[in-house]
C-alpha positions as CSV (number, residue, x, y, z in Angstrom):
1,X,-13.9,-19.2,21.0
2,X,-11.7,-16.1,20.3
3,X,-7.7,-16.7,20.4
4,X,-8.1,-13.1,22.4
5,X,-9.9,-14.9,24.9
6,X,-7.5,-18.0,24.7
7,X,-4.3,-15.4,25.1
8,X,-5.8,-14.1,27.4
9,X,-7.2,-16.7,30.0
10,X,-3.4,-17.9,29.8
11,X,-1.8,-14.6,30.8
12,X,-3.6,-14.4,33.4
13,X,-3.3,-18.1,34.5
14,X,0.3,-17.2,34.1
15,X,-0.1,-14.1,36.2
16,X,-1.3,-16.5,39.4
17,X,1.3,-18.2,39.2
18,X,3.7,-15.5,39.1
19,X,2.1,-13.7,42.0
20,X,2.1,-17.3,44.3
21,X,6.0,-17.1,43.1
22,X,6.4,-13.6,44.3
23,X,4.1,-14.5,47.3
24,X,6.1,-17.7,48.7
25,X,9.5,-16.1,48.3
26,X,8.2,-12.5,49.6
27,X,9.4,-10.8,46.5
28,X,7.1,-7.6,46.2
29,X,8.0,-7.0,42.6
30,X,7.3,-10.3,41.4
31,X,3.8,-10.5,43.3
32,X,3.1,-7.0,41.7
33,X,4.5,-8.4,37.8
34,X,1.9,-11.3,38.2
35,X,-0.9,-9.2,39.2
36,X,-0.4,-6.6,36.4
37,X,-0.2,-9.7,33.9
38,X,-3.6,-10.9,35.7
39,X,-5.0,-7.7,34.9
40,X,-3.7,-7.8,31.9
41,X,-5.1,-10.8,31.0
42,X,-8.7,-10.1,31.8
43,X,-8.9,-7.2,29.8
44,X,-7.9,-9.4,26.7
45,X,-10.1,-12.1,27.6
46,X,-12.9,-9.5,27.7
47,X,-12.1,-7.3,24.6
48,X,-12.4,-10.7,23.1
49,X,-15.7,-11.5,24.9
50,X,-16.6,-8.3,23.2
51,X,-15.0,-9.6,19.7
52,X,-17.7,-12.8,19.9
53,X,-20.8,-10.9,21.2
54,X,-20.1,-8.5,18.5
55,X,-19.7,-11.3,15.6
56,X,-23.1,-12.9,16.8
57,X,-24.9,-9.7,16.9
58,X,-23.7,-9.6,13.3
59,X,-24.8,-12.7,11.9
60,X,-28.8,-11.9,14.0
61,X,-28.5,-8.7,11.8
62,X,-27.1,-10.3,8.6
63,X,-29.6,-13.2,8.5
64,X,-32.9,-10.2,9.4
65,X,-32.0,-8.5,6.5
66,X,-31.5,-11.8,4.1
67,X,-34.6,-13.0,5.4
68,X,-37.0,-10.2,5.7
69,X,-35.7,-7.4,4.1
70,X,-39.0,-5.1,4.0
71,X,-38.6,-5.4,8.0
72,X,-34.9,-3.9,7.9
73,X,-35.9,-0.8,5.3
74,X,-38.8,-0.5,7.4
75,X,-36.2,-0.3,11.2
76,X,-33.7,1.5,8.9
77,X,-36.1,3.9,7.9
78,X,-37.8,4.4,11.4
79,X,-34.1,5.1,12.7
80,X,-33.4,7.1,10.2
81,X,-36.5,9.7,10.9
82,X,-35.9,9.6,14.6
83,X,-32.4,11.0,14.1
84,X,-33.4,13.6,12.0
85,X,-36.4,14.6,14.6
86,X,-33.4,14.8,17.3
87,X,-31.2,17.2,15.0
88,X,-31.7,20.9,15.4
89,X,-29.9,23.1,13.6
90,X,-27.4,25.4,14.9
């Protein structure tokens, strides 16, 4: 697990319990501080959802090439003569 995702499950645990604050003593700015921080929050716990997905997609990569290279020059070069059929000059 990514401390990204660890900062930010806890910012937004703390934005809850800011908003209930703001809630039980009517305090519209407080309420609108802890759901900003909720917000806040997610979007770090997602950008380090991102972070992990992007690490294991990584290692699939690493250990395809390790393991079969001829297979990866064989993609690589496949992807390679696609993007050149899509280029036209200008």
């Amino acid at each position: 697990m990514d401390e990204d995702r660890i900062a930010g499950t806890a910012r937004n645990i703390g934005g809850k319990v800011e908003e209930g604050i703001g809630r039980m003593t009517g305090n519209a700015q407080t309420q609108l501080k802890g759901q900003a921080r909720q917000a806040a929050g997610a979007a770090e716990d997602l950008y380090g959802q991102a972070k992990d997905a992007a690490a294991s997609l990584t290692d699939v990569v690493q250990k395809t090439i390790e393991e079969r290279p001829y297979t990866a020059v064989a993609i690589a070069l496949g992807v390679g003569w696609l993007l050149g059929r899509t280029h036209r000059p200008l």
